[in-house]
Structure formats: structure tokens, C-alpha cells
PyMOL Python script that loads the backbone (N, CA, C, O; Angstrom):
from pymol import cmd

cmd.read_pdbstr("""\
ATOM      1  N   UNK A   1       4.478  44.202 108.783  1.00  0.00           N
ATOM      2  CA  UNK A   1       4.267  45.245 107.797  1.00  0.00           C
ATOM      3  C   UNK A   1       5.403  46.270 107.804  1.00  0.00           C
ATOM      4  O   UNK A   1       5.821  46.717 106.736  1.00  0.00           O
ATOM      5  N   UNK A   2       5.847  46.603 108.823  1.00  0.00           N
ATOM      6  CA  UNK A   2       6.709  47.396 108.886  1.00  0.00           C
ATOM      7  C   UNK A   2       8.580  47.159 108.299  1.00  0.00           C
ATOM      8  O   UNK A   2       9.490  47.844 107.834  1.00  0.00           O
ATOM      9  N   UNK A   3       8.288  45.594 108.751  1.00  0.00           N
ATOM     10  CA  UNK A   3       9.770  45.022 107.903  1.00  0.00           C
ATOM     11  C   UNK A   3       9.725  45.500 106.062  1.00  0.00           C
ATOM     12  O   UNK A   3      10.646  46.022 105.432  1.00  0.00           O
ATOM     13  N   UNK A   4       8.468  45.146 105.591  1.00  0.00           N
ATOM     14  CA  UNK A   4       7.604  45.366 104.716  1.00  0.00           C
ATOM     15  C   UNK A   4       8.644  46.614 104.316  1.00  0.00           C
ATOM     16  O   UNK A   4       9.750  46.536 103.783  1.00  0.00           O
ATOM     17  N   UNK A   5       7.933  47.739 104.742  1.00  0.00           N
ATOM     18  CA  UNK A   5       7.747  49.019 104.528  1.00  0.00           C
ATOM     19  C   UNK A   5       9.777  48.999 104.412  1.00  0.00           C
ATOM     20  O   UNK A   5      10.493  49.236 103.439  1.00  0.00           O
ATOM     21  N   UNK A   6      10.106  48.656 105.689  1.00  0.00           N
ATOM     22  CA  UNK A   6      11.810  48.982 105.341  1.00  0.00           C
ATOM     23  C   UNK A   6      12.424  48.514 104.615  1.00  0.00           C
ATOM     24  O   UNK A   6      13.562  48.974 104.531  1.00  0.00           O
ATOM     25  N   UNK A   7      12.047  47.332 103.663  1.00  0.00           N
ATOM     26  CA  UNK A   7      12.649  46.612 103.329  1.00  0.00           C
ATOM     27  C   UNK A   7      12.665  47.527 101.721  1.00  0.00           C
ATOM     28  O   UNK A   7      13.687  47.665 101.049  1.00  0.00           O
ATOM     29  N   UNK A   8      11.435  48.021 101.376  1.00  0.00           N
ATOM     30  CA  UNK A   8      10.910  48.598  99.837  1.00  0.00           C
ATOM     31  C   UNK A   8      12.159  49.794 100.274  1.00  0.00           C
ATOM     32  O   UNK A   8      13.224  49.919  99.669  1.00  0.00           O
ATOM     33  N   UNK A   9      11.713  50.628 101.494  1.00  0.00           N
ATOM     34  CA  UNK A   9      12.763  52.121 101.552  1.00  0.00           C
ATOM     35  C   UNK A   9      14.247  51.875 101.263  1.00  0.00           C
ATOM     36  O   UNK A   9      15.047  52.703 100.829  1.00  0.00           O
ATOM     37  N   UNK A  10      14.510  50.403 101.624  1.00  0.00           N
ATOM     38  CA  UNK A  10      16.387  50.622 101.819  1.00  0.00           C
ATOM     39  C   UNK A  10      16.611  49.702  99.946  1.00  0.00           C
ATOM     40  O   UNK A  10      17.720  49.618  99.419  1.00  0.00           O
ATOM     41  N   UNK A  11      15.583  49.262  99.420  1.00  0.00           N
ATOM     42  CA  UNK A  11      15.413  49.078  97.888  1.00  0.00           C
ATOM     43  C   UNK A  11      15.629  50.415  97.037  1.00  0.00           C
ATOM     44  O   UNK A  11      16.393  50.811  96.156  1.00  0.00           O
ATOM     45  N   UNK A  12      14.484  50.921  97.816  1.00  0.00           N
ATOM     46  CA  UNK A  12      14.564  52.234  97.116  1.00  0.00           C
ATOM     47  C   UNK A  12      15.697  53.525  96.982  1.00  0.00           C
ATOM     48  O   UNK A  12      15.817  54.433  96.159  1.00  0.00           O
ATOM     49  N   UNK A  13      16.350  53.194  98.035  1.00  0.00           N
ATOM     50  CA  UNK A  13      17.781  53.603  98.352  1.00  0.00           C
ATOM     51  C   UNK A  13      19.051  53.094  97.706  1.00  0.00           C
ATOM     52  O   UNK A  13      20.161  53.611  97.581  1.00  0.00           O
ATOM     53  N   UNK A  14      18.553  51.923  97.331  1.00  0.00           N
ATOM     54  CA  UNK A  14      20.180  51.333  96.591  1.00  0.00           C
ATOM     55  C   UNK A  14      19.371  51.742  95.072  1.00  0.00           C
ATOM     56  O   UNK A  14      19.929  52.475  94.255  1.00  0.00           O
ATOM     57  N   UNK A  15      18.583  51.409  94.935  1.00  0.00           N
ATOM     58  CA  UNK A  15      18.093  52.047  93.249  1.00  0.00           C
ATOM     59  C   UNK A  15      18.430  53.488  93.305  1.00  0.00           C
ATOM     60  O   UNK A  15      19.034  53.687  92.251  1.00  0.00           O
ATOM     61  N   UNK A  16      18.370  54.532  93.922  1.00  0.00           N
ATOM     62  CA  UNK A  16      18.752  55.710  93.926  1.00  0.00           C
ATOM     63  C   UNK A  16      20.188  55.750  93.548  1.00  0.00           C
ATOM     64  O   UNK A  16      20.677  56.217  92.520  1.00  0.00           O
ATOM     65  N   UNK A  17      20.815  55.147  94.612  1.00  0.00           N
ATOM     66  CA  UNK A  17      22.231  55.084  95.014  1.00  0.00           C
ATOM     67  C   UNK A  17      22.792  54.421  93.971  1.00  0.00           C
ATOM     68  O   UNK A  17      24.015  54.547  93.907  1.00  0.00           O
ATOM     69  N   UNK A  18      22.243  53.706  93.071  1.00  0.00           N
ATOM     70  CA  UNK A  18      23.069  53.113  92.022  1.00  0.00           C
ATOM     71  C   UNK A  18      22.814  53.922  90.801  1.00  0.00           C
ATOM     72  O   UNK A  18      23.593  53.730  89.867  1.00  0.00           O
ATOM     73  N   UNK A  19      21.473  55.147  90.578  1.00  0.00           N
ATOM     74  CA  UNK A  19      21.422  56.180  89.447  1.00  0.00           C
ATOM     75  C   UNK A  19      22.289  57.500  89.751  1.00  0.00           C
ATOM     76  O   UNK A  19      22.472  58.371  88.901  1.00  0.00           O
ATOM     77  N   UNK A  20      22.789  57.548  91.022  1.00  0.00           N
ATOM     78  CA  UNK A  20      23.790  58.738  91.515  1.00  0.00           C
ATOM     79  C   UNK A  20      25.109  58.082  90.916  1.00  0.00           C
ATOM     80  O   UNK A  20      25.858  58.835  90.294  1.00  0.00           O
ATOM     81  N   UNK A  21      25.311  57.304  90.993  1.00  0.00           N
ATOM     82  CA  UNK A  21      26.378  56.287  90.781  1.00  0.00           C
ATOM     83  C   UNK A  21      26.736  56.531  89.372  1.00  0.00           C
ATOM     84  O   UNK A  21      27.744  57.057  88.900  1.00  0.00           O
ATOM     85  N   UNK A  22      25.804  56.088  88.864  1.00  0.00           N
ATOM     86  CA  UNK A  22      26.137  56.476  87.045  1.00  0.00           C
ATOM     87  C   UNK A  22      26.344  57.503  86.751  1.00  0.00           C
ATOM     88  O   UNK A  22      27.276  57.867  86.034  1.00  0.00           O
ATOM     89  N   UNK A  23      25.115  58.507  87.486  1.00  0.00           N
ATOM     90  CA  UNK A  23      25.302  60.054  87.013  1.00  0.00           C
ATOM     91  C   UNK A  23      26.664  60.354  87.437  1.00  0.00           C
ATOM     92  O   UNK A  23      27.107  60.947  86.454  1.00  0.00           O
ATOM     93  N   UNK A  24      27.746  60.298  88.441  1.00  0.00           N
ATOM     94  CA  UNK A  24      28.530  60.351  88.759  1.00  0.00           C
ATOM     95  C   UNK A  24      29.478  60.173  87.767  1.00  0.00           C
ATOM     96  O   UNK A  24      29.982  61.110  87.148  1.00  0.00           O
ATOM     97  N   UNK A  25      29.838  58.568  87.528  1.00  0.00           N
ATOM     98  CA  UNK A  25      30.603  58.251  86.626  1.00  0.00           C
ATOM     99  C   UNK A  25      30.249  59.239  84.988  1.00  0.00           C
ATOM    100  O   UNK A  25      31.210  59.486  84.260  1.00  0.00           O
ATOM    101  N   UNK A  26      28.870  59.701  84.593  1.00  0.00           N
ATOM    102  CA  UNK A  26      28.883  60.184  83.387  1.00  0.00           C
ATOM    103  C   UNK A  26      29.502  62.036  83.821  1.00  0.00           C
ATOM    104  O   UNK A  26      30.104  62.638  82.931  1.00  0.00           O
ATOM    105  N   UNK A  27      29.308  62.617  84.958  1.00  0.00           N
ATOM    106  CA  UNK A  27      29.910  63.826  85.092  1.00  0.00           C
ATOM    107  C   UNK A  27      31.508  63.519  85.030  1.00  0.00           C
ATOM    108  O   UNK A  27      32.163  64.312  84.355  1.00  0.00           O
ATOM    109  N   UNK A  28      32.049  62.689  85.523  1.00  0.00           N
ATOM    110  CA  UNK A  28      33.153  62.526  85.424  1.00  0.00           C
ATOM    111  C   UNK A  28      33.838  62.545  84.403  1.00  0.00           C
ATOM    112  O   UNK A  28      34.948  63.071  84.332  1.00  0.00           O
ATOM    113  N   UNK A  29      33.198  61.916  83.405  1.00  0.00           N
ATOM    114  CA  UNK A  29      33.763  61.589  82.113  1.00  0.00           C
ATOM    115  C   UNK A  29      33.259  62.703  81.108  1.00  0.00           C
ATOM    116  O   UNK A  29      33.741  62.721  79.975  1.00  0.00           O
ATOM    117  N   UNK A  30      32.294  63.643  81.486  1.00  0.00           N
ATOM    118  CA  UNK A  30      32.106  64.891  80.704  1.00  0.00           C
ATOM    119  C   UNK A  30      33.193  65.787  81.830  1.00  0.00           C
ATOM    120  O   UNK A  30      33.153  66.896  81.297  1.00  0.00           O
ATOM    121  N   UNK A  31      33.816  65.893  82.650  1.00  0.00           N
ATOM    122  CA  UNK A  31      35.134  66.610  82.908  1.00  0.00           C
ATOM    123  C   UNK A  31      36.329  66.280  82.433  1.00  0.00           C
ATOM    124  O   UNK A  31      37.124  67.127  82.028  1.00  0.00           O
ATOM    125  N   UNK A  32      36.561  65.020  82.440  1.00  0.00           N
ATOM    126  CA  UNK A  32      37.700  64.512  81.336  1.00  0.00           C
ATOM    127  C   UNK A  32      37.652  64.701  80.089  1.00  0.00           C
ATOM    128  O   UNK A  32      38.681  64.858  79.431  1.00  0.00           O
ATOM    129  N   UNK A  33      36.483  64.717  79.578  1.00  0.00           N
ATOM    130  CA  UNK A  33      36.357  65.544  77.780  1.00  0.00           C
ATOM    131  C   UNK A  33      36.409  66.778  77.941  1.00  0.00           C
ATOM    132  O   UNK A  33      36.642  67.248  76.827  1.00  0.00           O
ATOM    133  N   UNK A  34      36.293  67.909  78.981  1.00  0.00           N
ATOM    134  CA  UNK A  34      36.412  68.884  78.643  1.00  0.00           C
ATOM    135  C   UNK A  34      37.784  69.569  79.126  1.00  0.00           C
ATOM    136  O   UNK A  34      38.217  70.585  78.582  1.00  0.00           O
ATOM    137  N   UNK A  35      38.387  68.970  80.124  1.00  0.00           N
ATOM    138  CA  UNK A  35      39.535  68.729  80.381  1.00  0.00           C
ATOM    139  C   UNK A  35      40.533  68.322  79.356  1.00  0.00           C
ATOM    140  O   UNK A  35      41.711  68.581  79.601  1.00  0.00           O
ATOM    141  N   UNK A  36      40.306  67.866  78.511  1.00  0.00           N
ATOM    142  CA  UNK A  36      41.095  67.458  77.316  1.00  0.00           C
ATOM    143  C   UNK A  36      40.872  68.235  76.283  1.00  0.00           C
ATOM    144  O   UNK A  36      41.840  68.402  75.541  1.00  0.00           O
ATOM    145  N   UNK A  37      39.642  68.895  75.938  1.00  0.00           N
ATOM    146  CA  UNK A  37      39.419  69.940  75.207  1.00  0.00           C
ATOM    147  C   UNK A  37      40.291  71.536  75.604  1.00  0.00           C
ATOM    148  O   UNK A  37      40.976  72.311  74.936  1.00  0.00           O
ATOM    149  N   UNK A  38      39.904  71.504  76.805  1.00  0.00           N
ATOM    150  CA  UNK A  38      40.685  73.178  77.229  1.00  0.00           C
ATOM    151  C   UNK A  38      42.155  72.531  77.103  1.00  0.00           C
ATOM    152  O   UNK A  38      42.829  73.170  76.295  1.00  0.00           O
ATOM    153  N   UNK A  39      42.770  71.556  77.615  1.00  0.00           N
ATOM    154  CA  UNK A  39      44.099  71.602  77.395  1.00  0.00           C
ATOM    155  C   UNK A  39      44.294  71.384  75.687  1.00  0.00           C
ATOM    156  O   UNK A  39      45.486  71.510  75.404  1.00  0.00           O
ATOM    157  N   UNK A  40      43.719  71.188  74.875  1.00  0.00           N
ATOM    158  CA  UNK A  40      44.309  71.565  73.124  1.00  0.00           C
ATOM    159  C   UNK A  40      43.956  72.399  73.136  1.00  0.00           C
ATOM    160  O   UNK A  40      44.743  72.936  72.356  1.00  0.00           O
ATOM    161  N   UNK A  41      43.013  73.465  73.533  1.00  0.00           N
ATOM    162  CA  UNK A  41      42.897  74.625  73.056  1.00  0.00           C
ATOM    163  C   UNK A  41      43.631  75.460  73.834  1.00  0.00           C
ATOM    164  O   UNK A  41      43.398  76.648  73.608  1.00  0.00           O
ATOM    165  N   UNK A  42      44.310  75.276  74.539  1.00  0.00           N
ATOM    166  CA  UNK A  42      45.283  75.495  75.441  1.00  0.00           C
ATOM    167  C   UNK A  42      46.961  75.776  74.347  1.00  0.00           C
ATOM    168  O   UNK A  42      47.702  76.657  73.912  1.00  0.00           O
ATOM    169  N   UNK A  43      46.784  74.490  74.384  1.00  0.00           N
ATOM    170  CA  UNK A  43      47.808  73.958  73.015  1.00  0.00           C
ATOM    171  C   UNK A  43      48.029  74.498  71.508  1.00  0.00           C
ATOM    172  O   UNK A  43      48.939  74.516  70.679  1.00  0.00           O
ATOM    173  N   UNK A  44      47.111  74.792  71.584  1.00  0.00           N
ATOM    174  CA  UNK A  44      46.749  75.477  70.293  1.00  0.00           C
ATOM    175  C   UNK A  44      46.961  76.991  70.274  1.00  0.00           C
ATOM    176  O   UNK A  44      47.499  77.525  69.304  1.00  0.00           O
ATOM    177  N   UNK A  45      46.477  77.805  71.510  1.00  0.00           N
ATOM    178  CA  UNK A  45      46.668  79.038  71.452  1.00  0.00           C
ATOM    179  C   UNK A  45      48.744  79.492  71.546  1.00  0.00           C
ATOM    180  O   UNK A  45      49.548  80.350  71.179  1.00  0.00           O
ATOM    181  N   UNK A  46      48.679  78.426  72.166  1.00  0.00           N
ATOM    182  CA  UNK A  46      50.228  78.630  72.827  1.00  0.00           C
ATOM    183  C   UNK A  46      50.966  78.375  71.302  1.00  0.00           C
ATOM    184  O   UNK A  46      51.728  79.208  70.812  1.00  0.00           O
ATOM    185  N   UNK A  47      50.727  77.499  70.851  1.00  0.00           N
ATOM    186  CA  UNK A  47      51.720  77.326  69.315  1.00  0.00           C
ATOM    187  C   UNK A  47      51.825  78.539  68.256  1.00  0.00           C
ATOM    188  O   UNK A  47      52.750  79.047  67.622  1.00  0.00           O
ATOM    189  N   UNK A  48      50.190  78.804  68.386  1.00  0.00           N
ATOM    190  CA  UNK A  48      49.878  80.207  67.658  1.00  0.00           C
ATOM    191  C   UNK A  48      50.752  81.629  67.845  1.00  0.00           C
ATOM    192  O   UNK A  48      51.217  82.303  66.926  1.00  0.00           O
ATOM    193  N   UNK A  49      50.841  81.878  69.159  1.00  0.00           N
ATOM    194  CA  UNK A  49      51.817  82.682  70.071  1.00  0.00           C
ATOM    195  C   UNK A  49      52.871  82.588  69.491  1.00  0.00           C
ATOM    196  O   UNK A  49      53.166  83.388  68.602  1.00  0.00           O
ATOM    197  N   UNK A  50      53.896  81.321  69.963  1.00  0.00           N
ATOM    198  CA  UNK A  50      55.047  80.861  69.340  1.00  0.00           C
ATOM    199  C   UNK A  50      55.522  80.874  68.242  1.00  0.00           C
ATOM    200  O   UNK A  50      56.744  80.902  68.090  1.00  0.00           O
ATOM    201  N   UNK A  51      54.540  80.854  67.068  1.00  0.00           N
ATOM    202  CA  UNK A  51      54.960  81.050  65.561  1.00  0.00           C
ATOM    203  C   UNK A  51      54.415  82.589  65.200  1.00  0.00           C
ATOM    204  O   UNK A  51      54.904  83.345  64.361  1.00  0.00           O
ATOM    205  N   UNK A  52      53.271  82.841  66.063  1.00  0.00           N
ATOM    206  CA  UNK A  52      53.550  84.363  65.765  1.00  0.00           C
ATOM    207  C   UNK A  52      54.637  85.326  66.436  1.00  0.00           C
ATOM    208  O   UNK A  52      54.652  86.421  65.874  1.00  0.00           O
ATOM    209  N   UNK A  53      55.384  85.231  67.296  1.00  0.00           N
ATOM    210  CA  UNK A  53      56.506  85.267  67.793  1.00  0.00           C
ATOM    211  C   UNK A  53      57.695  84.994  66.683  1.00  0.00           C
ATOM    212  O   UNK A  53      58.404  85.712  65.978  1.00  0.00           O
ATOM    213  N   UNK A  54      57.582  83.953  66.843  1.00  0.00           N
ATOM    214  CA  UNK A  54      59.199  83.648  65.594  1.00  0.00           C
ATOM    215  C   UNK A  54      58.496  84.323  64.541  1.00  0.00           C
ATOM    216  O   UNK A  54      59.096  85.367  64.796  1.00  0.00           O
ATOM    217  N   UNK A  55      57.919  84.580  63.795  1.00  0.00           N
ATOM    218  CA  UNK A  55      57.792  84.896  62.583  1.00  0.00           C
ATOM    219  C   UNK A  55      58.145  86.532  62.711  1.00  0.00           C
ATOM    220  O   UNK A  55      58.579  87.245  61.806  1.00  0.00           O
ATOM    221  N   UNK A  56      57.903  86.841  63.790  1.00  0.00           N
ATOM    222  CA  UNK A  56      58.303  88.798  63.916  1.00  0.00           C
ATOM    223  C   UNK A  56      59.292  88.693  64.560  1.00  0.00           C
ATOM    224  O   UNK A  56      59.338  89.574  65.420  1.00  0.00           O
ATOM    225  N   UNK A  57      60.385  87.834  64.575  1.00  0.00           N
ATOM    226  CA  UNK A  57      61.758  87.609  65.132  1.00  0.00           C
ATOM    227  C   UNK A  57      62.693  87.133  63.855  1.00  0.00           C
ATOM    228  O   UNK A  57      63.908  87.279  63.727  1.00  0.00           O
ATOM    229  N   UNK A  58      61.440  86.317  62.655  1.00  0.00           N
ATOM    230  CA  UNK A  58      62.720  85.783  61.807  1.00  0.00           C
ATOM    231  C   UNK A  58      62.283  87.238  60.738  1.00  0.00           C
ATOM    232  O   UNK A  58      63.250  87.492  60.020  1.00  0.00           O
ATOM    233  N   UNK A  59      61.414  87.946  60.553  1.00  0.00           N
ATOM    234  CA  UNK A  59      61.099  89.238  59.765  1.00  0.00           C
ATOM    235  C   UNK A  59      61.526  90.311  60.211  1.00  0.00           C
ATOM    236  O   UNK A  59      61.623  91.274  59.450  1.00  0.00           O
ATOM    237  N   UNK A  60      61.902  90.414  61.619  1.00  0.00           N
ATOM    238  CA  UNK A  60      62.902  91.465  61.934  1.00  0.00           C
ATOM    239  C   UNK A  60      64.558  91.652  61.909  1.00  0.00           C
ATOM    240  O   UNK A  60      65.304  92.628  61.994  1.00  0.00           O
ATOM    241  N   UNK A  61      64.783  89.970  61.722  1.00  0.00           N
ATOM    242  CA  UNK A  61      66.537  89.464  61.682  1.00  0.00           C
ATOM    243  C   UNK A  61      66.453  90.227  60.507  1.00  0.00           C
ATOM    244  O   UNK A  61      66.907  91.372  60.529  1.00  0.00           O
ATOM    245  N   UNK A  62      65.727  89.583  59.043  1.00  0.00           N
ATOM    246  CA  UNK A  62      65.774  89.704  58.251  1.00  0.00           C
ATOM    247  C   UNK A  62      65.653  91.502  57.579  1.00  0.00           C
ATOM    248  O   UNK A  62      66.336  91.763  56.588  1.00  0.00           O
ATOM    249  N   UNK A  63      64.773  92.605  58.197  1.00  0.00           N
ATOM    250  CA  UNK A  63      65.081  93.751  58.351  1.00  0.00           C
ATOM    251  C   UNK A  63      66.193  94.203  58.442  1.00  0.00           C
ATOM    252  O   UNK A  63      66.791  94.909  57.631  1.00  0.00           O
ATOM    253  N   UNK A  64      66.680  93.640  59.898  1.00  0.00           N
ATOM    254  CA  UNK A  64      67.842  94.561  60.492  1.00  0.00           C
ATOM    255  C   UNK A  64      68.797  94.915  59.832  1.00  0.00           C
ATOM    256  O   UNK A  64      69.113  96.103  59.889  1.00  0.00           O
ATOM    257  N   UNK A  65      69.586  93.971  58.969  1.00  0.00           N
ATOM    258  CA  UNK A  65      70.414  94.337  58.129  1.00  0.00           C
ATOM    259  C   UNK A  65      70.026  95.475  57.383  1.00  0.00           C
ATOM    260  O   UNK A  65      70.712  96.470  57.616  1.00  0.00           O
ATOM    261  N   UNK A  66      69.152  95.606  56.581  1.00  0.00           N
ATOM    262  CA  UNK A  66      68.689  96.551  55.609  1.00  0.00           C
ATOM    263  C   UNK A  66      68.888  98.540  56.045  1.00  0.00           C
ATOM    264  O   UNK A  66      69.067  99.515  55.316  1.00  0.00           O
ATOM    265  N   UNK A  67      68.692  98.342  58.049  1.00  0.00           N
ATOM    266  CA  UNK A  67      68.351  99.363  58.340  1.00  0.00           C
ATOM    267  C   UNK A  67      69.988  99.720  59.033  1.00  0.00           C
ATOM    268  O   UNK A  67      70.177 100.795  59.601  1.00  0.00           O
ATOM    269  N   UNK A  68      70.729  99.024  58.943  1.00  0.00           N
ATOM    270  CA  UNK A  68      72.529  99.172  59.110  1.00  0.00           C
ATOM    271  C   UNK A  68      73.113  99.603  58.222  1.00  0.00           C
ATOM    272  O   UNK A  68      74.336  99.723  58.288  1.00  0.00           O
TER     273      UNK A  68
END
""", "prot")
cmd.dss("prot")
cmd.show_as("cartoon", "prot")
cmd.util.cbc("prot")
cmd.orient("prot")
């Protein structure tokens, strides 16, 4: 009876061990989507910067003369 009994517990252990398993693999892959999300929005803020930058660099070239 007792082989019994260990045999269901170390069952019941790999059935566990194989739903940690998945859950695992599915956290993983919701960090890689969000990991890929913050880096474009990452991407995105930085371009925004950059053209708002040049644009008050090519509107001030374009000033300067005026104020010479």
C-alpha cells in the first residue's frame, strides 16, 4: 500500500511539475512581449525627442539670420 501511496505522490509531482513548467514558459513569453513593447516605446519616445530637437535647431538656423 505504501508503494501505492508513493507511487500516486511522485505522479502527482510530475503533473505539478509539468503545469509550473508551462506556467513558466507562458511568463516568459509575457516578458518578451513586454520587453519588446517598452523597447518601441522606448523607440518611439527617443525619435520624438530627436525631431523635436532638430526642428528647434532647423527653426532657429532659420531665425538667426533675421536677428543679424
Amino acid at each position: 500500500m505504501a508503494e501505492l501511496d508513493l507511487n500516486t505522490q511522485v505522479s502527482s509531482l510530475e503533473a505539478r511539475t509539468a503545469a509550473l513548467e508551462t506556467h513558466l514558459h507562458e511568463i516568459a513569453d509575457a516578458a518578451r512581449s513586454l520587453a519588446t513593447a517598452v523597447r518601441l516605446h522606448v523607440d518611439r519616445l527617443e525619435t520624438e525627442r530627436r525631431v523635436g530637437w532638430t526642428t528647434i535647431r532647423q527653426s532657429y538656423l532659420q531665425i538667426l539670420p533675421m536677428l543679424v
